[in-house]
MARKOL-27323 format. One line per field, with one value per residue: residue in three letters; y, z, x of N, C-alpha, C in turn. Coordinates in nm, 2 decimals. Layout:
residues N
aa <- c(ala, ...)
npy <- c(Y, ...)
npz <- c(Z, ...)
npx <- c(X, ...)
capy <- c(Y, ...)
capz <- c(Z, ...)
capx <- c(X, ...)
cpy <- c(Y, ...)
cpz <- c(Z, ...)
cpx <- c(X, ...)
end
This chain:
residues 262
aa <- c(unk, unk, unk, unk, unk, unk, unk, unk, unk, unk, unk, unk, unk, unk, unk, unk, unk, unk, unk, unk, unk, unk, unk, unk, unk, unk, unk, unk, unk, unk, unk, unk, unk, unk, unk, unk, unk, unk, unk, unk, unk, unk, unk, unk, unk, unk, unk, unk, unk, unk, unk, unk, unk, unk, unk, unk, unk, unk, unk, unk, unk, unk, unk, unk, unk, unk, unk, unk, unk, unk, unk, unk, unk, unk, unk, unk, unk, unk, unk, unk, unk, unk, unk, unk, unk, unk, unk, unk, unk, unk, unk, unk, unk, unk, unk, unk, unk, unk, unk, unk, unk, unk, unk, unk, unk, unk, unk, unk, unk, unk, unk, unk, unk, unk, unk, unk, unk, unk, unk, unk, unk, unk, unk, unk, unk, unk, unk, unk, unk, unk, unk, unk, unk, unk, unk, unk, unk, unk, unk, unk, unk, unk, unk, unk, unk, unk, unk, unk, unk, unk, unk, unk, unk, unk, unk, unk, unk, unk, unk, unk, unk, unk, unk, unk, unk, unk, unk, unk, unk, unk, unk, unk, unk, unk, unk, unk, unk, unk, unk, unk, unk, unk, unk, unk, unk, unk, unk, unk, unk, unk, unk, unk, unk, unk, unk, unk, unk, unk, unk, unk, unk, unk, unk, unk, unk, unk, unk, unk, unk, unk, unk, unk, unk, unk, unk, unk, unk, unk, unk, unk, unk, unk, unk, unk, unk, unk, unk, unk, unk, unk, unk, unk, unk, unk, unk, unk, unk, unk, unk, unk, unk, unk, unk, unk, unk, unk, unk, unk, unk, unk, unk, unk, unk, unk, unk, unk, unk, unk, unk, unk, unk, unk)
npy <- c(0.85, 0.74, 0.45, 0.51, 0.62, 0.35, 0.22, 0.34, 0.27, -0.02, -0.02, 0.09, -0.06, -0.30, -0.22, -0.16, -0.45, -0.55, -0.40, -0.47, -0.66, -0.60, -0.53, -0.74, -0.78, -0.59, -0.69, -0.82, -0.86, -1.06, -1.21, -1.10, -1.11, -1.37, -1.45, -1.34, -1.51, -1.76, -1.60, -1.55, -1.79, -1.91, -1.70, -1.69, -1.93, -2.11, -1.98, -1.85, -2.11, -2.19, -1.98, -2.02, -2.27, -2.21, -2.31, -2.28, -2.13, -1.82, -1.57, -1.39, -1.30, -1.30, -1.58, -1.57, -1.32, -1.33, -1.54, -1.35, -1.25, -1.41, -1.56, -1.34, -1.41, -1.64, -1.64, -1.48, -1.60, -1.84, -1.73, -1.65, -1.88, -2.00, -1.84, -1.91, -2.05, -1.82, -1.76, -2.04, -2.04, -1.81, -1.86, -2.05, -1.89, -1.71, -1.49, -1.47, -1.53, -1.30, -1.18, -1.30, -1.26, -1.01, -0.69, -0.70, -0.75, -1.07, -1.14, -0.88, -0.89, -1.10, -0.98, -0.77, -0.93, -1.06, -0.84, -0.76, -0.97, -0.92, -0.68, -0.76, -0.91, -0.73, -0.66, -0.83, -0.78, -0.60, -0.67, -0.83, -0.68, -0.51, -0.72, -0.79, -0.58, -0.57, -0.77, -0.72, -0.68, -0.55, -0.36, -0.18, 0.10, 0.32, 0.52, 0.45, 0.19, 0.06, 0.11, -0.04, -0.30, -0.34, -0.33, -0.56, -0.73, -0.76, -0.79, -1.02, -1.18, -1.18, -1.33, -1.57, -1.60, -1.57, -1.81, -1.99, -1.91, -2.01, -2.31, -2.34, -2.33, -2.52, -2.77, -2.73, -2.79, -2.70, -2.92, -3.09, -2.84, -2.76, -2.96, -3.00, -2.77, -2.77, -2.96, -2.81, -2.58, -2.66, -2.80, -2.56, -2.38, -2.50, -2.61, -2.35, -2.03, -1.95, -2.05, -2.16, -2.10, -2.10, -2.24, -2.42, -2.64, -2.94, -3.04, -3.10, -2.97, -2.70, -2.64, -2.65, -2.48, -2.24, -2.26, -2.17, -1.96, -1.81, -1.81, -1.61, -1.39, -1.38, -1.38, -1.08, -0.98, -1.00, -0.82, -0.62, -0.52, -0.61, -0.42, -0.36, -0.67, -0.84, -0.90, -1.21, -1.25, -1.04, -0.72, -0.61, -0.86, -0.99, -0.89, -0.92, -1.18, -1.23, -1.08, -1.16, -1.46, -1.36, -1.24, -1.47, -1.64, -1.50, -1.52, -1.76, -1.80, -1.61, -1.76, -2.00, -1.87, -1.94, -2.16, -2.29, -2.24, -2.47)
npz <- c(1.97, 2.10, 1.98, 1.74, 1.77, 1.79, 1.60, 1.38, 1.54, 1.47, 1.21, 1.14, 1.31, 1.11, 0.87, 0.94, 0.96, 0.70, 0.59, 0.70, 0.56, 0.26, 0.27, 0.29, 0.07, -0.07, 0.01, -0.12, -0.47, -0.64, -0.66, -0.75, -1.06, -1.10, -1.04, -1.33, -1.49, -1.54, -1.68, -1.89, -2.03, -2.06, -2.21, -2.42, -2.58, -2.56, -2.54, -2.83, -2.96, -2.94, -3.04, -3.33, -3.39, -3.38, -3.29, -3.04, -2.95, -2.91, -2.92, -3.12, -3.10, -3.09, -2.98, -2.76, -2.68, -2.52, -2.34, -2.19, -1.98, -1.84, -1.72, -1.61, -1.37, -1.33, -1.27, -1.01, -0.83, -0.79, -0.70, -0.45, -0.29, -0.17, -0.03, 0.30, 0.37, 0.48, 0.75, 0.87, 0.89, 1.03, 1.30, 1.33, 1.36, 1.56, 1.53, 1.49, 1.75, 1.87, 1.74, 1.81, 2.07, 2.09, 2.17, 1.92, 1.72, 1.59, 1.32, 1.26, 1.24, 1.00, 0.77, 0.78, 0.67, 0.43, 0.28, 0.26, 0.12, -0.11, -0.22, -0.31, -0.50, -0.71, -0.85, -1.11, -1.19, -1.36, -1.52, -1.66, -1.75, -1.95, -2.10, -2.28, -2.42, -2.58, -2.71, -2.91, -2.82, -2.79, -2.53, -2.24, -2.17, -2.02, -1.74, -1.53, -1.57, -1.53, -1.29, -1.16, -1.25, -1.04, -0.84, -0.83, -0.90, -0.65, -0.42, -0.55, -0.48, -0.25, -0.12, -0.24, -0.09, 0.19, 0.21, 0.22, 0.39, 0.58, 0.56, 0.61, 0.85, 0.95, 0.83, 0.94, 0.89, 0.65, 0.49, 0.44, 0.39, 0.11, -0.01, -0.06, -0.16, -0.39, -0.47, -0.47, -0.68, -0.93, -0.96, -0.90, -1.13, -1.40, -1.32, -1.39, -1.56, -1.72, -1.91, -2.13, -2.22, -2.03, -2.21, -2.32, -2.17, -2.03, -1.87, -1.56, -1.52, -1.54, -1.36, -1.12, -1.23, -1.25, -0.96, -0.85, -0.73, -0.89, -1.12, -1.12, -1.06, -1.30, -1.49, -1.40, -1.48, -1.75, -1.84, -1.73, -1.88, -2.15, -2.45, -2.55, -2.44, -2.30, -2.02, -1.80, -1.62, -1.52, -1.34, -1.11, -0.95, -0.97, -0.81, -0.59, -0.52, -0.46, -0.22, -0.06, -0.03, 0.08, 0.31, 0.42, 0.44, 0.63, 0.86, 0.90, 0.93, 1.17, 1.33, 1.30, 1.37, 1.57, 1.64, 1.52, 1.63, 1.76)
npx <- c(-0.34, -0.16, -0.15, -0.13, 0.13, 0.21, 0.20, 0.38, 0.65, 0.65, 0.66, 0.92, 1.06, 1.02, 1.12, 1.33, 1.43, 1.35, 1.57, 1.81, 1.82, 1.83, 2.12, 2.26, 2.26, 2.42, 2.64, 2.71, 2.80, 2.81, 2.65, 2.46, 2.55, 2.56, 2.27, 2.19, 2.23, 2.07, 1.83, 1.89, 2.02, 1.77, 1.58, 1.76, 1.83, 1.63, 1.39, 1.45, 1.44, 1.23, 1.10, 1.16, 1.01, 0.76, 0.55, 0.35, 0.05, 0.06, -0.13, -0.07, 0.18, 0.51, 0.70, 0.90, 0.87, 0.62, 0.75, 0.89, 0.83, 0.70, 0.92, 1.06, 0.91, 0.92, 1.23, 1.19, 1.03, 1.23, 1.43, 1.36, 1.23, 1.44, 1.52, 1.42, 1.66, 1.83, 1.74, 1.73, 2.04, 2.03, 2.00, 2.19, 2.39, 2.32, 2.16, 1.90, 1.83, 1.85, 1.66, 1.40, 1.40, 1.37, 1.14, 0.97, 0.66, 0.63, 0.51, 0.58, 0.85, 0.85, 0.70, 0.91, 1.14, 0.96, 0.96, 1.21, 1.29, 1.19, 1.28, 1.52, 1.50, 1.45, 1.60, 1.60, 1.42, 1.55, 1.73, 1.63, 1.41, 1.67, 1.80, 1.57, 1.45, 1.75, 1.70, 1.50, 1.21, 0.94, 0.83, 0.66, 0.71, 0.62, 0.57, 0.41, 0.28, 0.57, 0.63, 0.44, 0.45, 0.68, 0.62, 0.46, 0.64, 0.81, 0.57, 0.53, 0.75, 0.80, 0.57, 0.64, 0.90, 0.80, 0.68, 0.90, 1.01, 0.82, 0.86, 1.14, 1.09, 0.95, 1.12, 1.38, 1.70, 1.93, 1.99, 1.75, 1.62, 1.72, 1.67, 1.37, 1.30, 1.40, 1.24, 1.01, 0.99, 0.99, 0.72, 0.57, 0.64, 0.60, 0.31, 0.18, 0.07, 0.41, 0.52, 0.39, 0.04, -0.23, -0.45, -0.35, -0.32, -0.43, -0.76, -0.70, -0.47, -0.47, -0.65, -0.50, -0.33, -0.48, -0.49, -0.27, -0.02, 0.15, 0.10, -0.07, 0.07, 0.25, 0.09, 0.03, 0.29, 0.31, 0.09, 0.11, 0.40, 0.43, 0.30, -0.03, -0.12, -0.35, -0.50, -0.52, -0.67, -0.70, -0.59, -0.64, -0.73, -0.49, -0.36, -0.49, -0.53, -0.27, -0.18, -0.38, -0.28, -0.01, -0.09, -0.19, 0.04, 0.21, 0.10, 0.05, 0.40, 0.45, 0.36, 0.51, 0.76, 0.92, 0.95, 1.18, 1.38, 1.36)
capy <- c(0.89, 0.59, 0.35, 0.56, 0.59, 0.17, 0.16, 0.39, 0.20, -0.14, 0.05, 0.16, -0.19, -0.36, -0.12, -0.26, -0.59, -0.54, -0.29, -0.59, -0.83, -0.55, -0.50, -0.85, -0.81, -0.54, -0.70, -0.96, -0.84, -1.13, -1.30, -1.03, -1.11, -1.52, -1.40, -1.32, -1.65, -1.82, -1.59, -1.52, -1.87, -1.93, -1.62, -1.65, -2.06, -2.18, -1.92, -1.88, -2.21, -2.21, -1.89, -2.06, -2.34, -2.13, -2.44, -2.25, -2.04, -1.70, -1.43, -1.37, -1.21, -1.38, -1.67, -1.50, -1.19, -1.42, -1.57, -1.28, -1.17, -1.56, -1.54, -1.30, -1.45, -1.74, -1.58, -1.42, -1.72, -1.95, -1.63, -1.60, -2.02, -2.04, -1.76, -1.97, -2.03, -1.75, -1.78, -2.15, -1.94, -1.68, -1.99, -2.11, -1.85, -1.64, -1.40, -1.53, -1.55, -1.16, -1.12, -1.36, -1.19, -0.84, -0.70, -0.68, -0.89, -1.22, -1.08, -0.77, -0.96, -1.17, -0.90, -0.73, -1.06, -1.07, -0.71, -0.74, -1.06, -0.90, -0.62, -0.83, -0.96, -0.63, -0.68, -0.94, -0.70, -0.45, -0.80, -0.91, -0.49, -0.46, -0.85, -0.82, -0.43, -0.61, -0.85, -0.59, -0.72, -0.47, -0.28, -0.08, 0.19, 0.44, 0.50, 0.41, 0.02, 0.01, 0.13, -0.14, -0.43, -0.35, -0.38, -0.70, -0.79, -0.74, -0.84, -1.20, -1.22, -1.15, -1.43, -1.68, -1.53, -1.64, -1.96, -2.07, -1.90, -2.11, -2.47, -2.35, -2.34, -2.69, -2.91, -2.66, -2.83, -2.63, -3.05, -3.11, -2.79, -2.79, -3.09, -2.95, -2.59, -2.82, -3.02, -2.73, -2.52, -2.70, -2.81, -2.40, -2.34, -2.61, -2.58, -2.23, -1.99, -1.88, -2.08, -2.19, -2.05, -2.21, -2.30, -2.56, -2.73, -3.05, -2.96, -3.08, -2.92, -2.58, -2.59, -2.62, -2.35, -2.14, -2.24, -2.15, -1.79, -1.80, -1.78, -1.45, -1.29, -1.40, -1.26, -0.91, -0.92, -1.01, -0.77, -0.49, -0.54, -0.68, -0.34, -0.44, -0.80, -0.87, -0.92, -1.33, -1.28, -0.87, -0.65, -0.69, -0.97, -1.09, -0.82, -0.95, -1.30, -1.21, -1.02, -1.29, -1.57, -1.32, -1.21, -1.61, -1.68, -1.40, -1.52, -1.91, -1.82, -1.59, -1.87, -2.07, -1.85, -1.94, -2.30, -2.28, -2.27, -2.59)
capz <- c(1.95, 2.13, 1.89, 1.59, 1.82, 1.84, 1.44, 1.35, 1.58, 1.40, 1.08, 1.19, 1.31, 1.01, 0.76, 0.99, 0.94, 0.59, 0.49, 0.71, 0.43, 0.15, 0.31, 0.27, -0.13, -0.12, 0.04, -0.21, -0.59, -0.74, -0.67, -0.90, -1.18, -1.11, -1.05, -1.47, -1.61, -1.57, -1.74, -2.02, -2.08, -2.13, -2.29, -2.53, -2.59, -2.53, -2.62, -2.96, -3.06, -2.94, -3.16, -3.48, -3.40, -3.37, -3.25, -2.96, -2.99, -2.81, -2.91, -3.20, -3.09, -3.10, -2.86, -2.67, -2.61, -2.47, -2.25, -2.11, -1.81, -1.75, -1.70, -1.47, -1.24, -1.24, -1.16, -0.90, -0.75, -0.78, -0.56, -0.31, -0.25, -0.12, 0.09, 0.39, 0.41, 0.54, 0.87, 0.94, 0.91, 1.13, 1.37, 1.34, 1.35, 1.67, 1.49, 1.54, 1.89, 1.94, 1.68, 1.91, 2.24, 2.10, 2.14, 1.80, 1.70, 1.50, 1.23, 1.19, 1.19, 0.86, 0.72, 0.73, 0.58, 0.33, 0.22, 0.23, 0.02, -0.24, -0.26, -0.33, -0.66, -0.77, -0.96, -1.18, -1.32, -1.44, -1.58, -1.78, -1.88, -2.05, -2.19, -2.39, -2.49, -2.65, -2.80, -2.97, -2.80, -2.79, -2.36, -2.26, -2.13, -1.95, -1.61, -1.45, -1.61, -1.46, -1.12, -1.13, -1.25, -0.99, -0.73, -0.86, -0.82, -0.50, -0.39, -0.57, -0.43, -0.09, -0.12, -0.21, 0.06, 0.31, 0.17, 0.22, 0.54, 0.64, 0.50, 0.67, 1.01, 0.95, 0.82, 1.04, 0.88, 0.51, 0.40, 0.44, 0.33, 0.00, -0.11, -0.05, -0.19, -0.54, -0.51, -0.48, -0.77, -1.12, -0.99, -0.91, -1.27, -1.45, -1.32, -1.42, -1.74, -1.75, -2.07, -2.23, -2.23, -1.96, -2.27, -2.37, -2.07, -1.96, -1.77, -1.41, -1.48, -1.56, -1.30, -1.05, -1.29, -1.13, -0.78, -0.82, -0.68, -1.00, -1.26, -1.10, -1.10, -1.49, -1.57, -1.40, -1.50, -1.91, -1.88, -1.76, -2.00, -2.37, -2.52, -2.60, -2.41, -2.26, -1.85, -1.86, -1.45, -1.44, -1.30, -0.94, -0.92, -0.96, -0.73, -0.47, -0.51, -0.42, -0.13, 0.02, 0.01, 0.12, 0.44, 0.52, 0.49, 0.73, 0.96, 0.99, 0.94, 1.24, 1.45, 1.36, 1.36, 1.75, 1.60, 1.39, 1.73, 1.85)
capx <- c(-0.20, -0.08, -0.22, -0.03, 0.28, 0.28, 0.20, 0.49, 0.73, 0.64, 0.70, 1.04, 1.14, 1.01, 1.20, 1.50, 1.46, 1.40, 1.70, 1.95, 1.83, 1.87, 2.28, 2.38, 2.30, 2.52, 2.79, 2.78, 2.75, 2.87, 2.53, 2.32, 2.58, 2.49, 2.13, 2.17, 2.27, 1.93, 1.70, 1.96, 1.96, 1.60, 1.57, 1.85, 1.86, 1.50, 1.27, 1.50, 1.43, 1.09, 1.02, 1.20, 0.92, 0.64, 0.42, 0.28, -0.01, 0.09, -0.20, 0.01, 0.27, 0.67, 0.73, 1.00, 0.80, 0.53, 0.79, 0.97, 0.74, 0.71, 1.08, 1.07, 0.81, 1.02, 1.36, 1.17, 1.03, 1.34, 1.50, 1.26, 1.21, 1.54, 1.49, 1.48, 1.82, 1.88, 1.65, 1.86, 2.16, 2.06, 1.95, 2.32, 2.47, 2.30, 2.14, 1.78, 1.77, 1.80, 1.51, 1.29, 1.43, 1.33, 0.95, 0.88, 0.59, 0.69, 0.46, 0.62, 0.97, 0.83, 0.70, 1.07, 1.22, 0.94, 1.02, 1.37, 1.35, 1.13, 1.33, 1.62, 1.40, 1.39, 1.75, 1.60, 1.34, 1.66, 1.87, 1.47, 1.39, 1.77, 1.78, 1.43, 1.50, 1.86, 1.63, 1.43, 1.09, 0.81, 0.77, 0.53, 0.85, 0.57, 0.60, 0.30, 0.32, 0.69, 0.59, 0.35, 0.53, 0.79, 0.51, 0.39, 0.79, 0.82, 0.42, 0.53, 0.86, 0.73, 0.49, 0.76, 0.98, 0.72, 0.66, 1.01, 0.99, 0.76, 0.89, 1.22, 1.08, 0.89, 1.24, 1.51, 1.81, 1.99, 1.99, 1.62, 1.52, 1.73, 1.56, 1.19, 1.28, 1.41, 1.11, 0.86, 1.02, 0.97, 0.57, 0.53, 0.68, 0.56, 0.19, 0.18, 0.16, 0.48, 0.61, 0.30, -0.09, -0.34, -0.56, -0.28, -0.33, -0.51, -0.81, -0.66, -0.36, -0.56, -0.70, -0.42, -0.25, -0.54, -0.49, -0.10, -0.03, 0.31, 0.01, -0.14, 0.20, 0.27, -0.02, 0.00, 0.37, 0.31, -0.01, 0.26, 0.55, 0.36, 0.23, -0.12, -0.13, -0.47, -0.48, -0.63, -0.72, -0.74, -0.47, -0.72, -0.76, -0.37, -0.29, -0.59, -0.49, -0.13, -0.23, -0.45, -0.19, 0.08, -0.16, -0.23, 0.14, 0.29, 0.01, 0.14, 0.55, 0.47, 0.35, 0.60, 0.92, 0.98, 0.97, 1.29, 1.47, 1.38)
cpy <- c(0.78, 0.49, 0.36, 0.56, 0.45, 0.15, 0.19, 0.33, 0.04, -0.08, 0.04, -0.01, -0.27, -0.32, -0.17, -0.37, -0.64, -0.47, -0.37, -0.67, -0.78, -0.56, -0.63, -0.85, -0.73, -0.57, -0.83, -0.94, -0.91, -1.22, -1.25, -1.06, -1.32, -1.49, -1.39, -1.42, -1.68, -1.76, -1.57, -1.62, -1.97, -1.84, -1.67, -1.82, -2.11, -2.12, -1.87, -1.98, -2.24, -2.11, -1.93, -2.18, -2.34, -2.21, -2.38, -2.11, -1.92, -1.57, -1.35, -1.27, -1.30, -1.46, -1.57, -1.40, -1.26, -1.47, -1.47, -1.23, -1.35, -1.61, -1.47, -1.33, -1.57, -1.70, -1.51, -1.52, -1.83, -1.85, -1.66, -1.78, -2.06, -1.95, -1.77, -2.00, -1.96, -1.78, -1.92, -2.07, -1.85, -1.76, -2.04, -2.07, -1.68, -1.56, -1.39, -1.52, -1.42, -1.12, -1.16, -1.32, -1.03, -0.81, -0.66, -0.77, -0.95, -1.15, -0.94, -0.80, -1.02, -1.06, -0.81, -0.79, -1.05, -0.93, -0.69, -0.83, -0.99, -0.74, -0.65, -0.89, -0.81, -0.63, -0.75, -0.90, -0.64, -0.55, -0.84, -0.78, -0.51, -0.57, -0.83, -0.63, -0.45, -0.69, -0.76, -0.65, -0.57, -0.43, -0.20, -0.01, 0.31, 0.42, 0.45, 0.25, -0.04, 0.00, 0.00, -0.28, -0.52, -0.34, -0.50, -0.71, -0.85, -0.82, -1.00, -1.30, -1.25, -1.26, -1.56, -1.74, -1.58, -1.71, -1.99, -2.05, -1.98, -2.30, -2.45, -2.38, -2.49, -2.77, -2.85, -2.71, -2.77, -2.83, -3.04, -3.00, -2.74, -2.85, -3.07, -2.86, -2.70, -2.87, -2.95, -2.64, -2.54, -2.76, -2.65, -2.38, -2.40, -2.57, -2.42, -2.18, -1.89, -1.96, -2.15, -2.11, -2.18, -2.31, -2.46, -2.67, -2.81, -3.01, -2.99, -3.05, -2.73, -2.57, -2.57, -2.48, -2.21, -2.10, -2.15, -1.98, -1.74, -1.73, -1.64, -1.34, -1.28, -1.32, -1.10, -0.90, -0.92, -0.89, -0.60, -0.43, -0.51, -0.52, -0.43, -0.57, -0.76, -0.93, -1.04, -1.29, -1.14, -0.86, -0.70, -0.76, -1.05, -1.03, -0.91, -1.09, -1.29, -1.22, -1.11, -1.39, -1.50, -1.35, -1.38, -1.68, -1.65, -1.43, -1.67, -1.89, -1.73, -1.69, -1.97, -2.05, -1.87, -2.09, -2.34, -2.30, -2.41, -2.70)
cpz <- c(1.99, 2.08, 1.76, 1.61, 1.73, 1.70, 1.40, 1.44, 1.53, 1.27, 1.05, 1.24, 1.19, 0.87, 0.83, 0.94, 0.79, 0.53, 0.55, 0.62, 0.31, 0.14, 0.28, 0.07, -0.15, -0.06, -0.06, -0.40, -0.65, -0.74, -0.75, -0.99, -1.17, -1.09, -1.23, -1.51, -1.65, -1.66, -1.87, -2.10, -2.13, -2.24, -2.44, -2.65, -2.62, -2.59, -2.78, -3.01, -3.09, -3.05, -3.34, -3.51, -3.41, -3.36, -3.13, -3.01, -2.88, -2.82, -3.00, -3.21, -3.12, -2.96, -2.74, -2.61, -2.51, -2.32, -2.18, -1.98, -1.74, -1.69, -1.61, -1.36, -1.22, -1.16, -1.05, -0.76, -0.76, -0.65, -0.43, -0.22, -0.15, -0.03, 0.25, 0.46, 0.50, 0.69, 0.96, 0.94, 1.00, 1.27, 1.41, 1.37, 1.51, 1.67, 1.48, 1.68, 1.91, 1.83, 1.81, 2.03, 2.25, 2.11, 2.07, 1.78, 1.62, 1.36, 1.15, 1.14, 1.06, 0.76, 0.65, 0.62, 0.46, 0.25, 0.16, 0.10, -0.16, -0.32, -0.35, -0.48, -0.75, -0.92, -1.11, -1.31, -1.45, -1.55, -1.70, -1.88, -2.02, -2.15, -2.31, -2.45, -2.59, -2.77, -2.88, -2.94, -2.74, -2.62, -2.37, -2.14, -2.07, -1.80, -1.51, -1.43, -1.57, -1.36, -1.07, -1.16, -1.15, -0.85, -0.73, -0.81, -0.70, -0.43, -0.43, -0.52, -0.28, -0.05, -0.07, -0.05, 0.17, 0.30, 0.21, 0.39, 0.64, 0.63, 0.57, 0.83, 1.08, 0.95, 0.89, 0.98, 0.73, 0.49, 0.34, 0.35, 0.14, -0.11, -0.13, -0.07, -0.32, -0.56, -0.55, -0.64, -0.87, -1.08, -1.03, -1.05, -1.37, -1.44, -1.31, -1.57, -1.74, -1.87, -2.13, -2.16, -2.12, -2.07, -2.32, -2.27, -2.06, -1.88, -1.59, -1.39, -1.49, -1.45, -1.15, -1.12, -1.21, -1.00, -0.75, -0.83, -0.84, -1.05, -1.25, -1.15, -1.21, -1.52, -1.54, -1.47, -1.69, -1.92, -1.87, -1.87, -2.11, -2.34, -2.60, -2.56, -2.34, -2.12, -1.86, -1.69, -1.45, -1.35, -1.09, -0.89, -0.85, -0.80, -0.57, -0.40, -0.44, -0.28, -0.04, 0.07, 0.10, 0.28, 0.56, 0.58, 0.62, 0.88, 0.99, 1.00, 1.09, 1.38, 1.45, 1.37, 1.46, 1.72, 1.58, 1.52, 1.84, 1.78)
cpx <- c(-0.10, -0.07, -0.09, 0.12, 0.36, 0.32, 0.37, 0.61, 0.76, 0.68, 0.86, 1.11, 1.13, 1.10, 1.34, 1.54, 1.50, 1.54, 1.82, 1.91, 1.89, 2.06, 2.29, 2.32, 2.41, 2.63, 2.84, 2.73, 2.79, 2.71, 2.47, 2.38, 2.54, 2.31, 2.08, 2.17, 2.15, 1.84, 1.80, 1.94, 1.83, 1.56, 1.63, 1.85, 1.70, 1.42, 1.32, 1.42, 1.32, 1.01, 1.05, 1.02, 0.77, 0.48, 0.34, 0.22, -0.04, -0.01, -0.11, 0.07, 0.42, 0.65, 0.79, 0.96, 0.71, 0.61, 0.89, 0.95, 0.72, 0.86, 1.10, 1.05, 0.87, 1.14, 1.31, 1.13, 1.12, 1.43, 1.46, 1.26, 1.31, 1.55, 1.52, 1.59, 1.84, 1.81, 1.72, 2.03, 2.16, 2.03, 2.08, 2.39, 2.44, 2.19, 1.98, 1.76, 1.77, 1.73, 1.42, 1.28, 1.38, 1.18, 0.86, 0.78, 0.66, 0.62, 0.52, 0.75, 0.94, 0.80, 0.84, 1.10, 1.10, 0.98, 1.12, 1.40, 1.26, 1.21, 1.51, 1.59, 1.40, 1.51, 1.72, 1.47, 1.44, 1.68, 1.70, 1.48, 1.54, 1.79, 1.63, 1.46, 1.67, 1.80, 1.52, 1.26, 1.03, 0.75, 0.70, 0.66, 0.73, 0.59, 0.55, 0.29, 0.45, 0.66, 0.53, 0.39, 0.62, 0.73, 0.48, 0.52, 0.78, 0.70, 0.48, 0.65, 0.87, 0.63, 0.55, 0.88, 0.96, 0.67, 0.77, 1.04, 0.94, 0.79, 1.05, 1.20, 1.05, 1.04, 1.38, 1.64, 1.83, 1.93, 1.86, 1.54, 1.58, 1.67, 1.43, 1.21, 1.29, 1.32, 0.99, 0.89, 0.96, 0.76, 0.50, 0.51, 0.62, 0.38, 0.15, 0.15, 0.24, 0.57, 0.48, 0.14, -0.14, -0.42, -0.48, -0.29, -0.45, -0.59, -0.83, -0.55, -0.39, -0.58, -0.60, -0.33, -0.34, -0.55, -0.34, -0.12, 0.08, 0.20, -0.04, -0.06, 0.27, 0.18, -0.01, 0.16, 0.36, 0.22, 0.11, 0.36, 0.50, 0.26, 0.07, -0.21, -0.27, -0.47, -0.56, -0.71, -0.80, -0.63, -0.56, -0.67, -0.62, -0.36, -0.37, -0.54, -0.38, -0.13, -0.29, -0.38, -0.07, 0.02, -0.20, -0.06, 0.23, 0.21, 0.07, 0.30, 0.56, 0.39, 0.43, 0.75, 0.99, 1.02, 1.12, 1.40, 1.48, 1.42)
end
């Protein structure tokens, strides 16, 4: 009983942590409407021109369909990267030190923050769904394949989240870690398939496209969305992969979130 007590009290803090991350989105709705630009113009500009071009071989379906779940997994990981910030902010600004003074574990504190930040991703699913439904591309609109998309969200956002987490604790300064969130971004994206097929790839860029956690999350989110699309990993698998990096991350950003203050 005391065991279930402790759990449910970590539960209850952690749902804290996260639902102060969820309150500063809503104290600032001008960032979901900047949150839209980016995939509009990929969407609207890029994957256009790419589908007039029809040089890439998609499993013959339309480019743009192709690239719309890779669209998401990036606006979700371009969100989540920068993540950090906030944690130097809360460092600068007090708001840190009575996390680390309270006697939540460190683990359950990242946890929050990954939560909160993946819930914060969730926006970017709505701004993708109603953009490719204008575009008259082809969703799988049942309920069970949303639920689950919007798990992966979150699951891949959450990853990110605690990636940045962790690269903020290491460089402690907004300068430093600006420059190493821009640096990490376009390799993430880039070594990925969220705008072209693994098979187009070079076979040591393939194969880092497999090491990369993005690629798992493209895949469960295209296998989601695309009516029909073919899972290249398995729905599992992404989910497993996820899950695994998530569990190694929350395990080094809680050893070094005491860092961040020195």
């Amino acid at each position: 009983m005391q065991s279930a007590l402790g759990w449910g009290d970590y539960g209850g803090q952690m749902l804290a942590v996260a639902e102060a991350e969820i309150r500063k989105l809503r104290h600032d709705p001008v960032e979901l409407m900047t949150r839209a630009i980016q995939p509009v113009l990929w969407l609207l500009i890029f994957g256009q021109v790419m589908n007039r071009l029809r040089a890439m071989p998609t499993g013959g379906i339309p480019y743009v369909d192709f690239l719309a779940p890779g669209i998401l997994a990036q606006s979700v990981m371009f969100i989540a990267i920068f993540y950090g910030l906030s944690a130097i902010w809360e460092r600068d600004s007090g708001v840190l030190v009575k996390y680390l003074v309270s006697p939540t574990p460190r683990a359950v504190l990242v946890v929050g923050k990954a939560l909160g930040g993946g819930v914060r991703s969730l926006s970017q699913a709505a701004v993708i769904y109603v953009l490719t439904l204008l575009l008259g591309i082809p969703l799988r609109l049942q309920v069970l394949p949303i639920l689950l998309l919007l798990l992966f969200t979150l699951w891949g956002s959450a990853v990110f989240a605690t990636f940045s987490l962790v690269i903020a604790c290491l460089v402690k300064t907004r300068e430093r870690f600006m420059g190493i969130g821009q640096l990490l971004t376009m390799p993430f994206f880039f070594a990925s398939n969220a705008i072209y097929p693994v098979t187009l790839m070079p076979r040591w860029l393939a194969v880092l496209a497999r090491m990369n956690p993005l690629s798992y999350l493209v895949d469960a989110l295209r296998t989601l969305m695309l009516a029909g699309w073919p899972s290249t990993f398995g729905l599992v698998k992404d989910f497993s992969v996820l899950t695994g990096v998530l569990v190694v991350l929350i395990g080094i950003a809680a050893r070094l979130y005491p860092v961040i203050l020195g």
